[in-house]
C-alpha positions as CSV (number, residue, x, y, z in Angstrom):
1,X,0.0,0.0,0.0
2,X,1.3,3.3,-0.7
3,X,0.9,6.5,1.6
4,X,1.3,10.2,1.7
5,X,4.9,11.5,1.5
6,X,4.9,15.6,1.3
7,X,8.8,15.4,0.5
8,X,8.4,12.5,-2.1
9,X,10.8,10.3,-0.5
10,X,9.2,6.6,0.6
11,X,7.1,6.9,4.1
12,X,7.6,3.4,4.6
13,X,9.4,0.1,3.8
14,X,6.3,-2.0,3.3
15,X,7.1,-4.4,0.3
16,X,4.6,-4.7,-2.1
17,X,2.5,-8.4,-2.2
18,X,3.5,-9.0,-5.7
19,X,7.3,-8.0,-6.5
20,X,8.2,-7.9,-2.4
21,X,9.8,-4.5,-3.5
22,X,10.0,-1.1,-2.3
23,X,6.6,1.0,-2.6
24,X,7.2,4.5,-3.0
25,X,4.3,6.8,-2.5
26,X,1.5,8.6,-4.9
27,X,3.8,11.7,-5.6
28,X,7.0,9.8,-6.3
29,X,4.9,7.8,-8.6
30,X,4.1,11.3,-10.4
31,X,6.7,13.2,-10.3
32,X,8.6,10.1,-12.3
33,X,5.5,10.3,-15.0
34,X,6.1,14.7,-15.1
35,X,7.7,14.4,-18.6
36,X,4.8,12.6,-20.2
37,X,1.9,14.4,-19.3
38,X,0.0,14.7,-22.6
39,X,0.6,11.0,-23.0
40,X,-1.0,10.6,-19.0
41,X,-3.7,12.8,-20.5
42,X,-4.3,10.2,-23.3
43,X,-4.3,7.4,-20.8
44,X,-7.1,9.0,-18.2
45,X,-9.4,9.4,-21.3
46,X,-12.5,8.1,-21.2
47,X,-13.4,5.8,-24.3
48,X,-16.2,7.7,-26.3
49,X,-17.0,10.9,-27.6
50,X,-15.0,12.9,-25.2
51,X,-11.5,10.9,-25.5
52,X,-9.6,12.6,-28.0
53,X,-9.0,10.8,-31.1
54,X,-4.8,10.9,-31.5
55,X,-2.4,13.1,-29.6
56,X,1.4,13.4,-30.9
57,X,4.1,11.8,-28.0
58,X,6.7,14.2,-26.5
59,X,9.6,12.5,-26.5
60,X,11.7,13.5,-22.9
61,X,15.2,15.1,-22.9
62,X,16.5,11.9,-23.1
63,X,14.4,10.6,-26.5
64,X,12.8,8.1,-24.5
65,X,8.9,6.9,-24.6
66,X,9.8,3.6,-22.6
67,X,7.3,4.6,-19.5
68,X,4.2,5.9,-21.7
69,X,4.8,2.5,-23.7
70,X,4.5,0.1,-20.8
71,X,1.8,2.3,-19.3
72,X,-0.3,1.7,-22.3
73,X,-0.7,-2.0,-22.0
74,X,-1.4,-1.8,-18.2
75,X,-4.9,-3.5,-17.4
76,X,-8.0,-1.1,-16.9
77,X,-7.6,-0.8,-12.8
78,X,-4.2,0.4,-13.2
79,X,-5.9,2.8,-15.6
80,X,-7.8,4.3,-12.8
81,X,-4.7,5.1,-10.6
82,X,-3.3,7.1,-13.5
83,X,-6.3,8.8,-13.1
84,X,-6.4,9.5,-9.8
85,X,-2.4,10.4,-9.7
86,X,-3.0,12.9,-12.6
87,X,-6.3,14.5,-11.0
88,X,-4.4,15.1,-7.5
89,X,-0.9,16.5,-9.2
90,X,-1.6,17.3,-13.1
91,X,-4.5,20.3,-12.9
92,X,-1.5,22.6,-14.6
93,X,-0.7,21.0,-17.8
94,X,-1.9,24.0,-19.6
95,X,0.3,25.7,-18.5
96,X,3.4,24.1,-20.1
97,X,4.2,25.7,-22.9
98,X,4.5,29.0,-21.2
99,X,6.3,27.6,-18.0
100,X,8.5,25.0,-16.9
101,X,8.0,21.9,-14.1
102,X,10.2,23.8,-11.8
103,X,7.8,27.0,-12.0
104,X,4.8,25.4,-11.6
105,X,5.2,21.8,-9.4
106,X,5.3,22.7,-5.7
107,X,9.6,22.5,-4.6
108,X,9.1,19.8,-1.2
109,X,12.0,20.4,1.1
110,X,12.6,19.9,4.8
111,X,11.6,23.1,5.9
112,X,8.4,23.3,3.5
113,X,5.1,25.4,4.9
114,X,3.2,22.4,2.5
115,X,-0.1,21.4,4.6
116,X,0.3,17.6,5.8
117,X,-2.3,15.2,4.0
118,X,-3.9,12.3,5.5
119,X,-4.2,8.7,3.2
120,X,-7.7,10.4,1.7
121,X,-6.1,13.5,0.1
122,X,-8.0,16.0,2.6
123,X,-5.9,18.6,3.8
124,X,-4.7,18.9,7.7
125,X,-3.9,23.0,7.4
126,X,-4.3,25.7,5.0
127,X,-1.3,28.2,4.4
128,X,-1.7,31.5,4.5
129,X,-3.0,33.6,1.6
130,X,-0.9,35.8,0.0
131,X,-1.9,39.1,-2.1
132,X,-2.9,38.8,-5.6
133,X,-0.8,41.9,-6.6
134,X,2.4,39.8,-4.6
135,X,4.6,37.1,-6.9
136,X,4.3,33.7,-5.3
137,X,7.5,32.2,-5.4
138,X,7.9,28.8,-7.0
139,X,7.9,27.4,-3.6
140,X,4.6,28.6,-2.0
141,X,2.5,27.1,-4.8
142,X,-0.3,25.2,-3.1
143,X,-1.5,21.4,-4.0
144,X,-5.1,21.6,-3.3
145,X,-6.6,17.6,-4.8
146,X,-10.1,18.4,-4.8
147,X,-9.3,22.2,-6.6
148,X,-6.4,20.1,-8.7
149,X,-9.0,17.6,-9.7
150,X,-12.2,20.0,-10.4
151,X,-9.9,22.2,-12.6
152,X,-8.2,19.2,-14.9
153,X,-11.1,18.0,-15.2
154,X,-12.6,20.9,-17.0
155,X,-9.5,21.4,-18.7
156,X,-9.1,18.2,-20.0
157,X,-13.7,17.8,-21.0
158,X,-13.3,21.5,-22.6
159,X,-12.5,20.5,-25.9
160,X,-14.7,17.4,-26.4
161,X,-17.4,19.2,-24.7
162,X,-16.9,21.5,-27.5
163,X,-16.9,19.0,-30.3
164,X,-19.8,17.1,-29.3
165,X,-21.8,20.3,-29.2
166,X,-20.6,21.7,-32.2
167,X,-21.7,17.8,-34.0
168,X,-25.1,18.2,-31.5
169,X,-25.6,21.9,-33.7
170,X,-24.7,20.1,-37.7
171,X,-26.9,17.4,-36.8
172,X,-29.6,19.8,-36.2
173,X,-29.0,22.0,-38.8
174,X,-29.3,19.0,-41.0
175,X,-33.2,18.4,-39.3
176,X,-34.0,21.7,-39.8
177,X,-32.8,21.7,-43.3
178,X,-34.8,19.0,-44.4
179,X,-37.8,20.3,-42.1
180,X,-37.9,23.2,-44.5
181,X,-37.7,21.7,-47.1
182,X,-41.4,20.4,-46.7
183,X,-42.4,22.9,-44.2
184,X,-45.7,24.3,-45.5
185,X,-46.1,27.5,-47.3
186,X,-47.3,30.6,-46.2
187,X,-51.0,32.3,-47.0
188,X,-48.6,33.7,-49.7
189,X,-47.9,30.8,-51.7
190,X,-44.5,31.5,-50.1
191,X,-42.3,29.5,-47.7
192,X,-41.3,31.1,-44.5
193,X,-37.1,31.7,-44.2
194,X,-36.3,29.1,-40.6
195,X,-35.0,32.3,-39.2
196,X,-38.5,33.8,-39.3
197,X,-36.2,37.1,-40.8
198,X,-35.2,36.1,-44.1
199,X,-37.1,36.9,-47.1
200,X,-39.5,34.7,-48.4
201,X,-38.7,31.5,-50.9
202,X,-41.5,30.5,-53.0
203,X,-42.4,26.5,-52.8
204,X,-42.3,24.6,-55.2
205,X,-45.3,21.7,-55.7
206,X,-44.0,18.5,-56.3
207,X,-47.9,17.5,-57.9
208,X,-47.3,20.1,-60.5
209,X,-44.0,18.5,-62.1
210,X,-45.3,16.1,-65.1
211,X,-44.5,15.0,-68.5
212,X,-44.4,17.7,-70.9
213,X,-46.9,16.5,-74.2
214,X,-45.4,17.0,-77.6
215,X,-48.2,19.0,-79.6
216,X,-49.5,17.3,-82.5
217,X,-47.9,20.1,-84.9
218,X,-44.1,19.1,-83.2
219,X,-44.4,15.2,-83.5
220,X,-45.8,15.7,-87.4
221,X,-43.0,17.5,-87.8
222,X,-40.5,14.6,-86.4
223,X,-42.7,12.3,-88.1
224,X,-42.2,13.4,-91.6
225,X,-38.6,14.4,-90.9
226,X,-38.3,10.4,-90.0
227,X,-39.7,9.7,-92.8
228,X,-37.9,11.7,-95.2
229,X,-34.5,10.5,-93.7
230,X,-35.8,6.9,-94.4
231,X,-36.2,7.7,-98.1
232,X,-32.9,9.1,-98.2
233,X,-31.7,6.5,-96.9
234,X,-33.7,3.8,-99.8
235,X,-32.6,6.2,-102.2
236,X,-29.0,6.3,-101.4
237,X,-29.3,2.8,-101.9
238,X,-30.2,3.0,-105.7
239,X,-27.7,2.5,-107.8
240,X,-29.2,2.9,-111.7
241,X,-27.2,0.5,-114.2
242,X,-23.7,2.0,-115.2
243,X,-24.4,2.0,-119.1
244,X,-27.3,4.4,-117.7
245,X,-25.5,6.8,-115.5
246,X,-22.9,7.3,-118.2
247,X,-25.0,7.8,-120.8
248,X,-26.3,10.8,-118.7
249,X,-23.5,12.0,-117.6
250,X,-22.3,12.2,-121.0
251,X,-25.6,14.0,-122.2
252,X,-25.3,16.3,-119.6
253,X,-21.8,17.4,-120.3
254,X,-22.9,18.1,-123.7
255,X,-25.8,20.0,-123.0
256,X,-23.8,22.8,-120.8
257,X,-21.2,22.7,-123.0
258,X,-23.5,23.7,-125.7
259,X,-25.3,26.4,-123.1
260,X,-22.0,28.3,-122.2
261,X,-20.9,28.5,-125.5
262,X,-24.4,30.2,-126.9
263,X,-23.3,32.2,-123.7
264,X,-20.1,33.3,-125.0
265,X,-21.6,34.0,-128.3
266,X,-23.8,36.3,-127.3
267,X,-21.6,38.2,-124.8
268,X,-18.2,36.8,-124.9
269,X,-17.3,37.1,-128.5
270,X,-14.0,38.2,-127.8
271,X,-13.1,35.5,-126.5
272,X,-14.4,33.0,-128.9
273,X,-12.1,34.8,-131.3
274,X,-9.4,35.5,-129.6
275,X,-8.9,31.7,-128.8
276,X,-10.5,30.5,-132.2
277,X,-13.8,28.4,-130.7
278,X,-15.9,27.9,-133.3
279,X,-18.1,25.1,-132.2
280,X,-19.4,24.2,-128.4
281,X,-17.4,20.3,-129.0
282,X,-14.3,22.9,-129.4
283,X,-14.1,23.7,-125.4
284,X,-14.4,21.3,-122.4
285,X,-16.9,22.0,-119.4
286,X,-13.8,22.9,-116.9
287,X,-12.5,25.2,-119.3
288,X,-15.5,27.0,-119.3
289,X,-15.9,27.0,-115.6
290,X,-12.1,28.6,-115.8
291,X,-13.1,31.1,-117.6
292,X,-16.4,32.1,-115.9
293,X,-14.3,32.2,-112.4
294,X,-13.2,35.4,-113.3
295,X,-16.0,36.9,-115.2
296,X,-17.5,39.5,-112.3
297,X,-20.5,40.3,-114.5
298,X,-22.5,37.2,-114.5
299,X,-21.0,35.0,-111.6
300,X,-20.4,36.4,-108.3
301,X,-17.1,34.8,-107.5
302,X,-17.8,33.7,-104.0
303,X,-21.6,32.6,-104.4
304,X,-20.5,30.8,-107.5
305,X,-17.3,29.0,-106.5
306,X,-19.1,25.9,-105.1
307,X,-21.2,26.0,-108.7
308,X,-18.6,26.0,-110.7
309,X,-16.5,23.4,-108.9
310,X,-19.5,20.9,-108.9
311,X,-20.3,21.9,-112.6
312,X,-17.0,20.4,-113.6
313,X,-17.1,17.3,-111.8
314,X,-19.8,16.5,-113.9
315,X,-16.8,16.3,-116.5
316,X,-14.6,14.7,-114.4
317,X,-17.2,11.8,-114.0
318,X,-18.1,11.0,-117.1
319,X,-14.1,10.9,-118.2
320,X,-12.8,8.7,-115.2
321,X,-16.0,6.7,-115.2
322,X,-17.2,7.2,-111.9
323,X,-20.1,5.3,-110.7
324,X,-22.7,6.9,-108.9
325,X,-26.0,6.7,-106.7
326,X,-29.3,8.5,-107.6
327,X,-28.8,11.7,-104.5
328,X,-25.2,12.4,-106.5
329,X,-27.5,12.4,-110.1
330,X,-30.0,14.2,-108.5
331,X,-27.5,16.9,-107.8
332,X,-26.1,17.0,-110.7
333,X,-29.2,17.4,-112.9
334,X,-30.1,20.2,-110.0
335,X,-26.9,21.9,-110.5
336,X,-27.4,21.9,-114.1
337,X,-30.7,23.2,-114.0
338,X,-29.0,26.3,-112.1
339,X,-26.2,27.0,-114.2
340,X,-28.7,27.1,-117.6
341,X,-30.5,29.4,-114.9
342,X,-28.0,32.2,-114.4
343,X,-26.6,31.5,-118.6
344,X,-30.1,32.2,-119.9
345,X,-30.2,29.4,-121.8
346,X,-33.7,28.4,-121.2
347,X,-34.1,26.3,-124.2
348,X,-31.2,23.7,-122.6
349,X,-32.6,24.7,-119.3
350,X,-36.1,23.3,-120.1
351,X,-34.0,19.9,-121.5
352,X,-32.2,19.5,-118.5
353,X,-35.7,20.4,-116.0
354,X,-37.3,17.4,-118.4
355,X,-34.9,14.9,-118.5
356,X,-34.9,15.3,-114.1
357,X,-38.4,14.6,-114.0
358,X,-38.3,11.6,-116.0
359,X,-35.7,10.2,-114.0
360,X,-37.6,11.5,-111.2
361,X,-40.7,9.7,-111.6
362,X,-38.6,6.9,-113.1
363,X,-37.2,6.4,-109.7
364,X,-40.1,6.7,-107.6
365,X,-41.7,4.0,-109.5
366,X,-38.5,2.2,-108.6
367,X,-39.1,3.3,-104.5
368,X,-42.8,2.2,-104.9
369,X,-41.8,-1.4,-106.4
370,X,-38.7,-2.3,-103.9
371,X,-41.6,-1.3,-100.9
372,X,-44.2,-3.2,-102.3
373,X,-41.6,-6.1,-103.2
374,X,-40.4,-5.8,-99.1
375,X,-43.9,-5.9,-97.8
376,X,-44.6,-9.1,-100.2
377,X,-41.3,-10.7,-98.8
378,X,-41.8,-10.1,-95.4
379,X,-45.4,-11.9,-95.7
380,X,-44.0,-14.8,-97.6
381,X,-41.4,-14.3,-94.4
382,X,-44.1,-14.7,-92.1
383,X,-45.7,-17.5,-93.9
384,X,-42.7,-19.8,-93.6
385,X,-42.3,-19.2,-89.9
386,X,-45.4,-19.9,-89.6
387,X,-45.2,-22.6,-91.6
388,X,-41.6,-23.6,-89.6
389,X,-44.0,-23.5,-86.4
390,X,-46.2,-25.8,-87.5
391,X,-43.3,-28.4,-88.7
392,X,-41.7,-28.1,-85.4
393,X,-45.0,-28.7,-83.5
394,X,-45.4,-31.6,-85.3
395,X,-42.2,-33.1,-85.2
396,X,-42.4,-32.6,-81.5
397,X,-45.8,-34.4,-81.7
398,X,-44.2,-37.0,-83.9
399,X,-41.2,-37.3,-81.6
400,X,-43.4,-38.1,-78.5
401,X,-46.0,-40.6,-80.4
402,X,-42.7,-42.4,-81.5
403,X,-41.5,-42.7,-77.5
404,X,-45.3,-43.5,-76.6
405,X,-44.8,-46.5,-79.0
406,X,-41.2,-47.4,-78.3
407,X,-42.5,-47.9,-74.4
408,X,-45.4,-49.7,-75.5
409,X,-43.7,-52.1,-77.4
410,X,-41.0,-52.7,-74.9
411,X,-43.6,-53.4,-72.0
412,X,-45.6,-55.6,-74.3
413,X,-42.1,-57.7,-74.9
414,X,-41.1,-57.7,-71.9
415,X,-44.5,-59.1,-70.7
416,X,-44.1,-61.6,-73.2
417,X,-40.5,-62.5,-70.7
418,X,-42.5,-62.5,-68.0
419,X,-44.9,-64.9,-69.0
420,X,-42.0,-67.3,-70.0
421,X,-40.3,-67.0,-67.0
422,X,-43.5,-68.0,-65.3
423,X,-43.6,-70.9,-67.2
424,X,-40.4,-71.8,-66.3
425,X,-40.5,-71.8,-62.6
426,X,-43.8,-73.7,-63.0
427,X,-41.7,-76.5,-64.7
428,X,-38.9,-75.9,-62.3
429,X,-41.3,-76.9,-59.5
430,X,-42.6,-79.9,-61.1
431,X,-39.2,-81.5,-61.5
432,X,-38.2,-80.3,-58.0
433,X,-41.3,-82.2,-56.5
């Protein structure tokens, strides 16, 4: 057992019951533990909300830990004597880092005016008070337990006191957050600010949020527009016979070959002179387009540019024999129809316009067929599923007939063994008797 020693030498030479050695008393104890008092602190946490979650070692002068390491793995009773040894001798840890042990532990010595404390840390005498506006000296520093323990412990619950307040206030902000968020609304039509202050939010109904409904003039619209992209697609598809796109690529070229140079003889005579054209055969298509380029009167060079280029691939695909789908004829005969447009050659204009609607209707009739030649293979499609049904039902039915009659004829032959193995045990019998 340990007792009181005001001078922290040992009060007496009672062994202890387990290592028979030399008990010193409680402020010995402490004052071997000074250097580690944040790691004490750590140690006389409670578990739970109020313990704090990691606290950095100090290291003594020495760069040792040894003490705080062992005291960690001491069992929970021994816990509780670190408590009580830090409540009676530690209430001035905060003041560390302004002050050293020396200044702030009480100095025992022979002559020490300490009060004398009985075995239950009440105290025999008080000293004498000395003014506030006076210095104590190191010495005359009093060690009051229950004054020691009151003060660490509010020292030591001040922080998690704070923290578990300061989670107690988020946790109901987040309840009053989601309380106004269906709080009801005001006479108004106007939700209330939680603060009763604030300025008014308007509410939003959750009943009035709904699909929105096309109108019928929108979903036309995307109707037809699917629709039309379908039979681009179909006709991108159609590829006329090559002797036929050609044949009109050929025809074409000729035709606005003729058109620019009835052009040229009517305002561009000049030129026909000056570079001795004396028939339309005499000048390709992209010479022409060459030459209108830079002619500022009749082509507007930017407007035109695309025109022209797509005027003289005409040429180019009648010469390398490119083969191409019905949108590229199309565009062609369009672009044709254009240029005799702004040449004023109505006559080839009215040749070109003719031979597009022919090909035109030509075509669509070829459109209308491949649909109506679909929907007639997808019914003959469906009438051999069906039919493929109806075979596979009864094969099925043909299958299980053809096990019904395997079994039968099995059980009627093996009846048939039956019977003669009967027969033989009768005779068996007979010649056994």
């Amino acid at each position: 057992m340990r007792q009181v020693n005001i001078g922290g030498d040992f009060v007496s030479l009672t062994p202890c019951d387990r290592c028979h050695g030399v008990v010193p008393d409680d402020k010995a104890i402490y004052m071997g533990l000074r250097d580690h008092v944040e790691q004490l602190q750590l140690l006389t946490a409670r578990r739970g909300k109020g313990r704090p979650k990691k606290i950095k070692k100090k290291k003594t002068k020495s760069g040792s830990t040894d003490i705080v390491k062992a005291l960690q793995y001491l069992p929970l009773p021994y816990h509780e004597e670190i408590e009580r040894l830090y409540d009676k001798y530690g209430y001035q840890v905060r003041y560390l880092s302004s002050a050293s042990w020396e200044d702030i532990l009480p100095t025992a010595g022979p002559t020490g005016d300490r009060p004398t404390e009985n075995f239950n840390g009440e105290a025999a005498g008080e000293p004498e008070r000395k003014s506030s506006d006076e210095k104590a000296s190191p010495d005359d520093h009093t060690c009051e337990p229950e004054t020691a323990a009151e003060e660490d412990r509010g020292t030591i619950d001040k922080d998690p006191l704070w923290t578990e307040e300061e989670y107690v206030q988020v946790e109901n902000m987040k309840e009053r957050l989601y309380e106004d968020d269906f709080s009801t609304p005001d006479h108004g039509g106007c939700r209330k600010d939680s603060a009763g202050d604030g300025p008014a939010v308007p509410e939003v109904e959750a009943d009035r949020v709904g699909i929105c409904e096309v109108p019928a003039e929108d979903a036309k619209t995307s109707d037809d527009e699917a629709r039309q992209k379908r039979i681009r697609i179909r006709e991108s598809l159609i590829y006329l016979p090559f002797k036929c796109q050609h044949t009109l690529v050929v025809q074409l070229q000729g035709i606005l070959e003729r058109a620019c140079f009835d052009y040229a003889q009517r305002h561009l005579s000049t030129l026909l002179h000056e570079h001795e054209w004396s028939c339309a055969e005499a000048v390709p298509l992209h010479t022409w387009m060459d030459q209108f380029s830079v002619i500022r009167d009749t082509f507007d060079k930017e407007n035109s540019k695309e025109l022209l280029q797509t005027v003289a691939t005409i040429e180019d695909t009648a010469v390398k024999r490119t083969p191409i789908n019905w949108p590229r004829m199309k565009e062609f005969l369009d672009i044709a129809v254009e240029l005799t447009g702004i040449l004023q050659a109505k006559q080839h204009c009215d040749t070109i316009q003719r031979i597009r609607t022919n090909i035109s209707k030509a075509i669509q009739e070829l459109l209308r067929q491949e649909a109506e030649a679909r929907k007639a293979e997808f019914c003959e499609l469906l009438g051999i599923c069906r039919q493929q049904r109806e075979v596979e039902a009864k094969r099925k039915q043909w299958h299980t007939e053809r096990v019904r009659k395997t079994k039968e004829r099995e059980q009627s032959a093996g009846l048939e063994v039956l019977k003669v193995l009967e027969g033989g045990k009768v005779m068996t019998n007979v010649f056994t008797s």
